[in-house]
C-alpha positions in Angstrom: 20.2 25.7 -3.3 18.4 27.9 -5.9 15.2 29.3 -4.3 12.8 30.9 -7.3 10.5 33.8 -6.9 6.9 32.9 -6.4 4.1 32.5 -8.8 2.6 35.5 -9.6 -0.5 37.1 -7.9 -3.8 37.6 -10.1 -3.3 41.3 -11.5 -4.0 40.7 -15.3 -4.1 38.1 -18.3 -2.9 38.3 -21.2 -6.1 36.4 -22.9 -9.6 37.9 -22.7 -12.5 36.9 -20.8 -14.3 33.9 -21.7 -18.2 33.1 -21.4 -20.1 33.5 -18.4 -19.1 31.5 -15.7 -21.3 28.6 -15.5 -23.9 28.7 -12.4 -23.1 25.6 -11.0 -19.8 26.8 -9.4 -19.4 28.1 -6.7 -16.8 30.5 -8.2 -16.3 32.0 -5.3 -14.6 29.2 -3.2 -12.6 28.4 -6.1 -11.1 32.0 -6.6 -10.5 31.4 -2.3 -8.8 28.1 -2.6 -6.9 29.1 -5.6 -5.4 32.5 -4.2 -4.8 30.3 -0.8 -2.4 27.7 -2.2 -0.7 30.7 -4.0 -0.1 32.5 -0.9 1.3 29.1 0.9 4.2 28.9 -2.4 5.1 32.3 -1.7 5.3 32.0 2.4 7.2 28.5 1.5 9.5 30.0 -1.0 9.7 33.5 -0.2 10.2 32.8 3.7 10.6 29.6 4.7 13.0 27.7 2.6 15.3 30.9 2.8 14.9 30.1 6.6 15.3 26.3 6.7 12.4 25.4 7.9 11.1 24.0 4.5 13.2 21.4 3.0 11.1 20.3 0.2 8.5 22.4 -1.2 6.5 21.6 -3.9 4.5 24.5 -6.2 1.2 23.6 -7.8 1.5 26.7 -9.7 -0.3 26.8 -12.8 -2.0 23.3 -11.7 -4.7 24.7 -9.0 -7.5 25.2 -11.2 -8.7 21.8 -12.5 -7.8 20.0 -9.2 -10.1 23.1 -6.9 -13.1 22.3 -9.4 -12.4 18.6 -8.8 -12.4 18.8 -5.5 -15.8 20.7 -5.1 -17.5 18.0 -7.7 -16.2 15.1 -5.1 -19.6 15.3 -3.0 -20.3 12.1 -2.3 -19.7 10.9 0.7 -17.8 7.6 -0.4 -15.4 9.4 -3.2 -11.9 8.8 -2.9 -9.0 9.7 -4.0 -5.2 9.2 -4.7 -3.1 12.5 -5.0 0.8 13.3 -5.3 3.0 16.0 -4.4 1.3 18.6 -6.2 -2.2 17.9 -5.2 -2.3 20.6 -2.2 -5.2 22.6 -4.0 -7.1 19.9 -4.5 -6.1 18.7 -0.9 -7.5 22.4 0.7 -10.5 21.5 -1.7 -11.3 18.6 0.4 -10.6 20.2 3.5 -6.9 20.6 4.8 -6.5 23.5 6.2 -3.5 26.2 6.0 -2.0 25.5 9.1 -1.8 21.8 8.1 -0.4 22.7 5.2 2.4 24.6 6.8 2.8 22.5 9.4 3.2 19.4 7.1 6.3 21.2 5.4 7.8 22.5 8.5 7.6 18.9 9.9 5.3 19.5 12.7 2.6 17.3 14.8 0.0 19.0 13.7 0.7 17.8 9.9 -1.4 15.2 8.8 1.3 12.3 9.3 2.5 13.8 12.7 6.1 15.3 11.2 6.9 11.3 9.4 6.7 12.1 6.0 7.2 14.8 3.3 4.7 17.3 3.9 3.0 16.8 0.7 2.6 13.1 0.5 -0.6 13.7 2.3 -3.6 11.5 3.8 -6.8 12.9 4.8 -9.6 10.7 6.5 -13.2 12.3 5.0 -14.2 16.2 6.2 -15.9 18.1 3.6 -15.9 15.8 0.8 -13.5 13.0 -0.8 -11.7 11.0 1.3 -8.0 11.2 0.8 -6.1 7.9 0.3 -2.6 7.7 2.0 -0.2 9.0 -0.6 3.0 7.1 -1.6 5.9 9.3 -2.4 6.7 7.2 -5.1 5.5 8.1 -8.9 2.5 6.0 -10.1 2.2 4.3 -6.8 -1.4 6.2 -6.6 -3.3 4.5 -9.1 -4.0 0.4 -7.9 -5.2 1.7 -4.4 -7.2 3.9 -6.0 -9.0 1.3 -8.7 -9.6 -0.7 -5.4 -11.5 2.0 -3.7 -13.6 1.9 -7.0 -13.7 -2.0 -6.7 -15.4 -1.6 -3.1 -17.1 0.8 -4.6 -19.0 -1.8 -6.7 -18.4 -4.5 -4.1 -20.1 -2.7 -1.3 -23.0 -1.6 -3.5 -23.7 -4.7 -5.4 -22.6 -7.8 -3.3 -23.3 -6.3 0.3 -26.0 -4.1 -0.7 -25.1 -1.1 0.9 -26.6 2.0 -1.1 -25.1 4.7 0.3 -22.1 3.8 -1.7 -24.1 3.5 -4.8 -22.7 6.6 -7.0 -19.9 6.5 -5.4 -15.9 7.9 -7.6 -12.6 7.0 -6.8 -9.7 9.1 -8.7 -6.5 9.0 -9.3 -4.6 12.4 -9.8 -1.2 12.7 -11.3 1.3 14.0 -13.8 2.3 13.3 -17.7 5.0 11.8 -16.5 3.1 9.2 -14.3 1.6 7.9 -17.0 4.4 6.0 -17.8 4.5 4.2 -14.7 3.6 0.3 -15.0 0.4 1.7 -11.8 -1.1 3.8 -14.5 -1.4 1.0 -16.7 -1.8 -1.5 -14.3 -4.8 0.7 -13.0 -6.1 1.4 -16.6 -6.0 -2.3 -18.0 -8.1 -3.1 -14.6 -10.6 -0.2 -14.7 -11.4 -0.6 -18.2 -11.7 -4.3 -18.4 -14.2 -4.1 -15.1 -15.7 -0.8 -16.1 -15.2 0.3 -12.6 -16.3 3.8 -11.3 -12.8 5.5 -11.9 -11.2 8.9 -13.2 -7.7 9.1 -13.8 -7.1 12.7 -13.4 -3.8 13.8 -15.3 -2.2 17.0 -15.4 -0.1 17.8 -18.1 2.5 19.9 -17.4 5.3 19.1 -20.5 7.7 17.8 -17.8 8.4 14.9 -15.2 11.3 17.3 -13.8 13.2 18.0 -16.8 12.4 15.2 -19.0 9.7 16.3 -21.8 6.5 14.6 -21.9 7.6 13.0 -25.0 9.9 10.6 -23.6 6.8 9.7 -21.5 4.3 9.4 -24.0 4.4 8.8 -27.9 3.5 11.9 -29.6 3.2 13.6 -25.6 -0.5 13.3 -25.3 -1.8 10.1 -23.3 -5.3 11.4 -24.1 -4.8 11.0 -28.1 -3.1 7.8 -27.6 -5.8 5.8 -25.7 -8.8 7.7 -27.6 -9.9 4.3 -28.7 -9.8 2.3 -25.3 -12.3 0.1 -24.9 -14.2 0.7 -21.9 -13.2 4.4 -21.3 -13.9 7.9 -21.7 -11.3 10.0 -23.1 -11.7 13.9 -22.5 -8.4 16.3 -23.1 -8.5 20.1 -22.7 -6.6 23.4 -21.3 -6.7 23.4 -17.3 -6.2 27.2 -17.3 -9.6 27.8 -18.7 -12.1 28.0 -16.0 -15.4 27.3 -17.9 -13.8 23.9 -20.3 -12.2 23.1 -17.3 -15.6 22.9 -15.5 -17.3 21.9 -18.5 -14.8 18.7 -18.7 -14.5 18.2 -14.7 -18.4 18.0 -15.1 -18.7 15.6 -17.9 -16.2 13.1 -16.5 -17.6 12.6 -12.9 -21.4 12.3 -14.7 -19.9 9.8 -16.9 -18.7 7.9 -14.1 -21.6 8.3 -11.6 -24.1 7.4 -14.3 -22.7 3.8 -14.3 -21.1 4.8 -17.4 -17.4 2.8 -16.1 -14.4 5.1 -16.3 -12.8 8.1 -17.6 -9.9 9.6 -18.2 -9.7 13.8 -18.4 -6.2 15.3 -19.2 -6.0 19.0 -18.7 -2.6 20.4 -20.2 -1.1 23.0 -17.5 1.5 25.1 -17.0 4.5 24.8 -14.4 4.9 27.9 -13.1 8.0 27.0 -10.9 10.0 24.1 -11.0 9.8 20.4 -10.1 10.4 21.4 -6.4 12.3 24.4 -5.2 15.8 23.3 -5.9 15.2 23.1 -9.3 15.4 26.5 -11.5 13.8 25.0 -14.8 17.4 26.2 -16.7 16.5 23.6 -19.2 13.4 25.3 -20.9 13.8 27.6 -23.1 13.0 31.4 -22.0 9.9 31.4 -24.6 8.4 28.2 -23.2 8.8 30.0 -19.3 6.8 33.2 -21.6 3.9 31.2 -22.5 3.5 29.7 -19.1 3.4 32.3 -17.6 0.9 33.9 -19.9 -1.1 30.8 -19.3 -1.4 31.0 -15.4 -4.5 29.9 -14.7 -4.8 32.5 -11.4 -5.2 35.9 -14.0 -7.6 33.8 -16.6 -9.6 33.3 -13.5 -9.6 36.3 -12.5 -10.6 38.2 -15.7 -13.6 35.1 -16.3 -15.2 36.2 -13.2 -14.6 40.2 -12.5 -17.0 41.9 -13.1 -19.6 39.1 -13.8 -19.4 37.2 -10.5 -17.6 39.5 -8.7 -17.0 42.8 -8.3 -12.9 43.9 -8.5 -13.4 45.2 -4.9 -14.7 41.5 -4.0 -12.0 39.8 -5.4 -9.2 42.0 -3.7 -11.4 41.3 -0.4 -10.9 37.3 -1.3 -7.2 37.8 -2.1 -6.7 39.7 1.1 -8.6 37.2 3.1 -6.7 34.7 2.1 -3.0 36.0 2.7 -4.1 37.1 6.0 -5.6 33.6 6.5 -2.4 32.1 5.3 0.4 34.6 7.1 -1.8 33.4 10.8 -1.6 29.6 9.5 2.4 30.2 9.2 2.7 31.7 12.8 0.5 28.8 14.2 2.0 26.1 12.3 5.7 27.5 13.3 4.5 27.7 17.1 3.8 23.9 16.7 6.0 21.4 18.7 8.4 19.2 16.5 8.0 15.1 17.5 10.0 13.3 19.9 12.4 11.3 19.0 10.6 8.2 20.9 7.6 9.6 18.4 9.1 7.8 15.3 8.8 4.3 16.8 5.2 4.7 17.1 2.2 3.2 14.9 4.5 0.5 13.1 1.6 -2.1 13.8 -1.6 -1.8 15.5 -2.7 -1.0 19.0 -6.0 -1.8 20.0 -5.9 0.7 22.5 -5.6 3.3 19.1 -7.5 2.0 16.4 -7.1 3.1 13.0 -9.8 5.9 11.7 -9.7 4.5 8.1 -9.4 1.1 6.7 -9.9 -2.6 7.6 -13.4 -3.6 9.4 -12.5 -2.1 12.7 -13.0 1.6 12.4 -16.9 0.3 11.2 -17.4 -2.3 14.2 -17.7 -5.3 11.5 -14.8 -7.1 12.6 -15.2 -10.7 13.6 -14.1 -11.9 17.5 -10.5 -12.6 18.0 -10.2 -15.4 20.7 -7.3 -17.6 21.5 -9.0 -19.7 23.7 -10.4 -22.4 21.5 -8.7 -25.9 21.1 -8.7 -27.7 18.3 -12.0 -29.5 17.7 -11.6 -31.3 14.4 -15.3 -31.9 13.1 -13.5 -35.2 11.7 -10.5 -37.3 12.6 -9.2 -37.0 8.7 -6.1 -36.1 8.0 -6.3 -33.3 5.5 -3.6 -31.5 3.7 -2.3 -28.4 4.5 -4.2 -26.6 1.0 -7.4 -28.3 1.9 -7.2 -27.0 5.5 -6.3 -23.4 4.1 -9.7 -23.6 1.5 -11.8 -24.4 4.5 -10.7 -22.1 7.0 -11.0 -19.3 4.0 -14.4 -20.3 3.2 -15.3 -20.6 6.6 -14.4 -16.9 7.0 -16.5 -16.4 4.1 -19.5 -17.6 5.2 -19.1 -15.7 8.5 -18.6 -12.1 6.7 -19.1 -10.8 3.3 -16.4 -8.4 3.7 -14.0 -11.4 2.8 -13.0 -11.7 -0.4 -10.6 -13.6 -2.4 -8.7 -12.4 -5.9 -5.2 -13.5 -8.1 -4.2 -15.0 -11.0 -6.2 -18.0 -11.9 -8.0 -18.9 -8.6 -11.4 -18.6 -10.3 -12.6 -21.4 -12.0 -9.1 -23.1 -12.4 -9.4 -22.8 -8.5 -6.0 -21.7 -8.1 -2.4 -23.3 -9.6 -2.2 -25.1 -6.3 -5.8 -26.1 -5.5 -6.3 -23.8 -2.5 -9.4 -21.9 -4.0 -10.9 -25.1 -5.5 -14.7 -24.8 -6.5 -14.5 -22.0 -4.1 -16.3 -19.6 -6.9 -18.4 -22.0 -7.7 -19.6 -21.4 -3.9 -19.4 -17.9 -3.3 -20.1 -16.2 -7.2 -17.4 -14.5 -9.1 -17.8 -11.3 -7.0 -16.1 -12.9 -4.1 -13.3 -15.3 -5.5 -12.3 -14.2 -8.8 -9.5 -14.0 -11.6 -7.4 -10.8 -12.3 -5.2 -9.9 -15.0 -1.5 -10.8 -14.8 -0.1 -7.8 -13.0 1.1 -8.3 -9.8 1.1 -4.6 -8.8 -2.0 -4.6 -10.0 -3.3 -7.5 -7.4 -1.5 -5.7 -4.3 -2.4 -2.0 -5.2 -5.8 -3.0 -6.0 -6.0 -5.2 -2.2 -5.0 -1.8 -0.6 -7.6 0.4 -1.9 -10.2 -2.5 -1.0 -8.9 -2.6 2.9 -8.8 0.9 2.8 -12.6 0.8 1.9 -13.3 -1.9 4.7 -13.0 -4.6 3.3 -10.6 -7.5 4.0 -9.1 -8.5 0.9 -6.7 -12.1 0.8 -4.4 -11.7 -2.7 -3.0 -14.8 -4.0 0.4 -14.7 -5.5 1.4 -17.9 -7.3 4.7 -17.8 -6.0 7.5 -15.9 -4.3 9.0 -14.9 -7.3 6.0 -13.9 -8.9 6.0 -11.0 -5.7 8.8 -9.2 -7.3 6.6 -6.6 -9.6 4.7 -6.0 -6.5 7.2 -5.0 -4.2 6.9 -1.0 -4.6 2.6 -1.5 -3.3 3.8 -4.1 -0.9 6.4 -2.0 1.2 4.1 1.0 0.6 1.3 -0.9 2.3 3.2 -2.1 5.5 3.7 1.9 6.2 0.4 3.2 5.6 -0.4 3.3 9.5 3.1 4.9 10.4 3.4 7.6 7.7 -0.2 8.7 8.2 0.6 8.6 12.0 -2.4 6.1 13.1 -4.9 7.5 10.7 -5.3 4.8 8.1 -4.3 1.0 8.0 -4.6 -1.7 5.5 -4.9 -4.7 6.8 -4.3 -7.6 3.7 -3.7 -10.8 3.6 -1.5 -11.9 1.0 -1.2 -16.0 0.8 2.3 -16.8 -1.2 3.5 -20.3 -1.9 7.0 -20.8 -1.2 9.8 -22.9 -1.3 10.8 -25.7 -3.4 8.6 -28.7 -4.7 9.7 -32.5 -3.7 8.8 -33.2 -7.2 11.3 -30.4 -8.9 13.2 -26.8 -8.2 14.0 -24.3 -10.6 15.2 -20.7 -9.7 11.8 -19.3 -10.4 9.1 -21.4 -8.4 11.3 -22.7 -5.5 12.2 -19.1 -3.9 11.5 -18.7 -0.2 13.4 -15.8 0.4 11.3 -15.3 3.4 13.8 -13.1 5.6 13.0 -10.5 2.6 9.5 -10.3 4.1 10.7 -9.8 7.4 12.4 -7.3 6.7 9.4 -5.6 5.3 8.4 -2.6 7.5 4.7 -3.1 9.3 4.4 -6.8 8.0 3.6 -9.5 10.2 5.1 -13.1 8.5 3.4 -16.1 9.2 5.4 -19.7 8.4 3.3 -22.5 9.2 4.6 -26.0 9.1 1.6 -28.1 9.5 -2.5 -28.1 8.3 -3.6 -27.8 11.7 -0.9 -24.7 12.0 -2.4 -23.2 8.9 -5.7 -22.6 9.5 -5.3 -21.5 12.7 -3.2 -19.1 11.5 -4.5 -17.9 8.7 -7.8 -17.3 10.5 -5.6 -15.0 12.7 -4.4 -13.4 9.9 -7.7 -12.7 8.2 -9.4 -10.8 11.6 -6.0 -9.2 12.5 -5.4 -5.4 12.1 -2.3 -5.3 10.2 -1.1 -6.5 6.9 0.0 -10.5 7.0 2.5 -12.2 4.4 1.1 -15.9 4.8 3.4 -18.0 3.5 2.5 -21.9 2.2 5.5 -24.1 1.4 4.6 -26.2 -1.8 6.4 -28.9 -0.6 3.6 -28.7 2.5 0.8 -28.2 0.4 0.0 -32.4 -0.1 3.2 -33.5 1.8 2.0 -36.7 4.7 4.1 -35.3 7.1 2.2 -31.7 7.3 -1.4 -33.7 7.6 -3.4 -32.8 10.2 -7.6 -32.6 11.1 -9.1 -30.0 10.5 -9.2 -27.8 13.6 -12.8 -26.5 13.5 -14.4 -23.0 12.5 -13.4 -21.2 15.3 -9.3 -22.2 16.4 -6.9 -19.2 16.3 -3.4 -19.3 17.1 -1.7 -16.2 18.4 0.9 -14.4 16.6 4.7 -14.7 17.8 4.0 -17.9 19.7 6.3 -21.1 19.1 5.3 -24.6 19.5 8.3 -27.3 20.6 7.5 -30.0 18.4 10.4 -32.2 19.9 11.4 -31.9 23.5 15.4 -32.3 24.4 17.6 -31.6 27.0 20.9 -30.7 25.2 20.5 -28.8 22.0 17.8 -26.7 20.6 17.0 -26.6 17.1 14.7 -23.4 15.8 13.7 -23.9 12.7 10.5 -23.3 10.8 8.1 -24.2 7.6 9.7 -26.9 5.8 12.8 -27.9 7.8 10.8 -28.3 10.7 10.0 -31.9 9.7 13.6 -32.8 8.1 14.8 -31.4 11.6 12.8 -33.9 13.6 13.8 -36.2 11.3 17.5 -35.7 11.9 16.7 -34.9 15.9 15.1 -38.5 16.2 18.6 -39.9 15.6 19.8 -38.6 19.2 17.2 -39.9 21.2 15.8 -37.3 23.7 18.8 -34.5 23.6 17.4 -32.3 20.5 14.5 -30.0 21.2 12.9 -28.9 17.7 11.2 -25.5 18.2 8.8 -24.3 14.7 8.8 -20.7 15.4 5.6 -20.3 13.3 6.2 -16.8 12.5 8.7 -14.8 12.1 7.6 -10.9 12.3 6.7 -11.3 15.2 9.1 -14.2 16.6 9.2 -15.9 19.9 12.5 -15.0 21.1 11.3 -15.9 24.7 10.7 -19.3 24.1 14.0 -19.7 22.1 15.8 -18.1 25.0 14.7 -20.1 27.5 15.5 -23.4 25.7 18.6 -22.1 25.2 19.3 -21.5 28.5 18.5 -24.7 29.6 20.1 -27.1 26.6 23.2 -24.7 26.6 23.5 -25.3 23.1 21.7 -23.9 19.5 21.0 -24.4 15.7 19.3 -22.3 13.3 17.8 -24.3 10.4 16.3 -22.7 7.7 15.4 -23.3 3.9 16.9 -19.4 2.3 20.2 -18.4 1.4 22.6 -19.4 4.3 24.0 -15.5 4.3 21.9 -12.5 5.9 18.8 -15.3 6.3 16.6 -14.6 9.0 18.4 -17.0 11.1 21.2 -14.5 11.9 18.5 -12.6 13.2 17.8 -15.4 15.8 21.4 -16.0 16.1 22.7 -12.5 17.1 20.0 -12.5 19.4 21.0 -15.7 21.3 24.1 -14.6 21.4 23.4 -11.3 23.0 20.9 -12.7 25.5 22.2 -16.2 26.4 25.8 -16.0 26.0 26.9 -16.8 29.6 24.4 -20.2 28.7 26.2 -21.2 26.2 28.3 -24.3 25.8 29.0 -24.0 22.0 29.0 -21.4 19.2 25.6 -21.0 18.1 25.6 -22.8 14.5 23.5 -22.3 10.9 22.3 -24.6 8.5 20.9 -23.0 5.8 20.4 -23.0 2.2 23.2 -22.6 -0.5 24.1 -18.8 -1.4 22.5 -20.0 -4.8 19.4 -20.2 -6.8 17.8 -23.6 -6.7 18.4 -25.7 -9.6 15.8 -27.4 -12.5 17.3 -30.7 -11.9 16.4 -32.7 -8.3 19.5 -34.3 -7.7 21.3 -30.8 -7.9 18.4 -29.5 -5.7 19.4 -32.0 -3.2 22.4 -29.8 -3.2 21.1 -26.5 -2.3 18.1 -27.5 -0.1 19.4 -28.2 3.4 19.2 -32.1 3.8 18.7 -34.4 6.7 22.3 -35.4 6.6 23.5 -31.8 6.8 21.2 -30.8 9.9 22.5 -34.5 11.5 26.1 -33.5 11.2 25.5 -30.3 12.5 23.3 -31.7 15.5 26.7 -34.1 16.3 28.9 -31.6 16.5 27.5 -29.1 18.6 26.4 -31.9 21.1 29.7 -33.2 21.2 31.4 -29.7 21.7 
């Protein structure tokens, strides 16, 4: 490992003065926080990486000043924002202190995720200013939950009336290089076309690592190229000049708090040190490393406010107090414990015993009651199918909080590709249920930033496929609560029809693939089988505290076998409880969504010896029930629609196995679908979707064992 030298201190600059500092700054605090998160790269690189107890660092040399005077402009009380891994001025800006700091890189429990994560992929719930949305450590993944704080923003101000938020930024920090990321222009496309209150904040530093911005960016400037978006202020300039910098830092968040929609401000920046502290920068040229360093915003500073603001004696005073303040932080944050190893299996999902501080409606008392205790009590005897029951039970949600809301491709006025927001904006205005562009990372990033905001936002994906573009906000959402060690959660429901159609397959609408959602960290997966299932269900889903993948089978959605009343307003069903839809005595079927009706079907052939057990949901599953069957019949089969190989039903398998082997009178079987993708044509469909025959056969031999 190659450990640099650290930036430079503030002795002299190579540039003159410029103007009188502007006296709306408190220049002061910013000359603090600057020569702070200097001192914290040299105590990092000069100390402890040489010492191991750093394994990533991170410099924001060269990048402090535009992010300090961002941080002091983010007053209002509902700004938000979305950093990455060189955001630590701006993050001691908006309140994290030193010791944090250290104690985030050193991987101890009093960093701000509790020793889980990288020490700067930070999270901050609201001190002094902004509010400081969980970070992801992936590149881009910043910018959708960020345009959905701004969406709340306007939700919160203009639906639900509530004008403290009114005024109100979210922004999105990052790098040239995350500008190429489909986030950034997932965020833009959604910002500009909805003239939300939003900043992307980019710093320009040449370089994502070692590739030059102008892989990243036609011509290297972002700001040039998207000078004549629609919708969107454009403002470029040098971040090492303290009064532009202020100037343009000014101009953008007025822009945006006048109602004016969004902005974008790039602020070219040197990288004093490299990507991280491994990396020695051996790929610039010595004269590029020259004019950085001339450019280092910590000198300019310096010479823009001595003598005019301060005296030299006051700003060695500042300098001082902030290495001593920073050499104490490194002695406290090294005294700190290091976490368990029973630590790490903590805050996967939520305990109501340790609620969340930010995000979903419990943390503001607006939740709706959670009570399992109802019965079904259909207002009418009619059979309804499983989409119409799913409409209701969302509009009845609806009308009991405004915090609901419901968002995807097409389920405005079309009502949805399946029916199941039918006339449902024609109820509720397009505030509540309306259209977004086709972007699915768009949909989920922008769901996250809504539940962070406290709301409780239910994303429609048309189908399973269509989930794929999504999958970088989707995993990042089901670890908000662990990485930021029970600080934030956000709780979203994300409805995706699944499976194949009676009418037709085709490898692109008739995935279920729903073991890939299990295996989703902090997801709960709900399967249900029948309308009555579904909106109980779901109306568990929509007042629980974590995120919910509810899945619809399309071959449910109008099917006579999945009719059922509807329920009534208030009917929940708890997650990880099974329901035996068939009682035997000699084999036990689990099965779920779908297959849960061919399986009766085929268990009705043996009389009263098949019990057919709909597990319902999946994450979590009711291995009790299972077991216990099982222990009785002496005999199991897993039945599910996804690819026979690694489906969830070797989850359930191995876990018979383990549990109720000395109860067992046969292997434990599968039937599952073909390791292929589901064909176009019906008759070859027939092939890969597990038929009643199969599950018959199956059924015969294990009894007959």
């Amino acid at each position: 490992m190659t450990v640099q030298a650290a930036a430079p201190r503030a002795t002299r600059s190579r540039k003159p003065a410029a103007a009188t500092p502007p006296p709306d700054v408190d220049w002061r605090t910013v000359a603090r926080i600057m020569l702070t998160s200097r001192a914290l790269d040299r105590v990092e690189v000069d100390d402890l990486v040489p010492a191991g107890l750093v394994k990533y660092q991170f410099s924001a040399g060269g990048h402090e000043l535009g992010q300090v005077l961002l941080g002091l402009a983010l007053d209002h009380p509902r700004d938000a924002a979305a950093v990455y891994y060189r955001s630590r001025p701006f993050m001691l800006t908006n309140g994290l202190t030193p010791e944090e700091g250290l104690a985030a890189t050193m991987g101890r429990v009093g960093s701000p995720n509790g020793g889980r994560d990288i020490g700067v992929v930070f999270n901050l719930p609201r001190r002094e200013r902004a509010t400081i949305l969980p970070m992801s450590g992936d590149v881009g993944a910043q910018f959708t939950p960020a345009l959905g704080w701004a969406h709340a923003i306007r939700y919160r101000t203009t639906v639900m009336g509530e004008a403290d938020w009114d005024g109100a930024v979210a922004v999105a920090l990052g790098g040239d290089g995350a500008c190429a990321t489909p986030g950034f222009w997932a965020a833009l496309n959604m910002a500009t076309t909805a003239r939300l209150p939003y900043l992307f904040f980019i710093e320009d530093n040449g370089y994502a690592i070692s590739v030059a911005s102008s892989f990243q960016t036609p011509g290297a400037n972002i700001a040039a190229n998207l000078a004549s978006f629609r919708n969107l202020l454009v403002l470029d300039g040098d971040g090492t000049d303290p009064a532009a910098c202020a100037a343009l830092v000014d101009r953008a968040i007025g822009h945006i708090r006048g109602g004016s929609g969004p902005a974008l401000l790039r602020l070219v920046v040197p990288r004093l040190l490299g990507h991280s502290v491994q990396d020695n920068q051996a790929y610039k040229p010595a004269e590029l490393r020259a004019r950085e360093a001339a450019r280092d915003p910590l000198p300019r500073l310096r010479d823009f406010l001595v003598p005019e603001v301060l005296t030299a004696a006051d700003w060695a005073a500042v300098e001082a107090e902030a290495e001593a303040e920073v050499a104490a932080a490194r002695d406290r944050a090294a005294a700190q414990a290091e976490g368990r190893p029973d630590d790490a299996h903590a805050f996967v999902f939520s305990d109501a015993a340790h609620p969340q501080t930010v995000g979903g409606t419990r943390p503001e008392g607006a939740g709706l009651s959670v009570d399992f205790g109802a019965r079904p009590n259909p207002p009418e005897p009619v059979r309804l199918n499983l989409v119409d029951t799913v409409r209701m039970t969302l509009e009845a949600e609806m009308r009991a909080t405004q915090r609901v809301l419901v968002f995807g491709e097409d389920v405005g006025a079309k009502g949805g590709v399946h029916g199941a927001t039918r006339d449902m904006q024609l109820r509720f205005g397009a505030d509540r249920v309306s259209d977004t562009a086709l972007c699915e990372e768009g949909i989920i990033g922008r769901a996250v930033g809504l539940a962070l905001a406290g709301l409780v936002p239910v994303p429609e994906l048309q189908f399973r496929k269509y989930a794929d573009p999504a999958t970088e906000q989707l995993n990042d959402c089901g670890t908000i609560r662990w990485r930021t060690h029970n600080r934030f959660a956000a709780p979203i429901v994300v409805r995706i029809p699944v499976g194949f159609s009676p009418a037709t397959g085709d490898p692109w609408h008739s995935v279920c693939d729903e073991v890939v959602f299990a295996h989703s960290v902090g997801w709960k997966v709900v399967f249900p089988s029948d309308a009555e299932d579904a909106a109980g269900l779901l109306r568990t889903a929509l007042r629980s505290d974590d995120p919910v993948y509810f899945l619809e089978h399309r071959a449910l959605y109008f099917g006579a076998e999945a009719r059922r009343p509807y329920p009534g307003d208030g009917y929940m069903i708890p997650f990880g409880q099974a329901a035996v839809r068939r009682p035997g005595t000699d084999l036990t079927v689990v099965t779920w969504g779908a297959m849960v009706h061919r399986a009766i079907e085929a268990a009705d052939a043996f009389g009263g010896a098949v019990e057919v057990i709909d597990l319902r949901t999946l994450v979590p599953w009711d291995a009790e029930s299972v077991l216990t069957s099982v222990r009785r019949t002496g005999r199991c089969l897993v039945i599910h629609e996804d690819h026979v190989t690694a489906g969830f039903g070797a989850e359930v398998v191995a876990r018979v196995t383990a549990e109720a082997f000395e109860h067992l009178d046969a292997p434990v079987l599968r039937v599952g679908g073909a390791d292929c993708p589901v064909p176009y044509n019906v008759r070859m469909m027939n092939g890969v979707v597990p038929s009643v025959a199969q599950m018959r056969d199956r059924m015969a031999t294990l009894l007959a064992y």
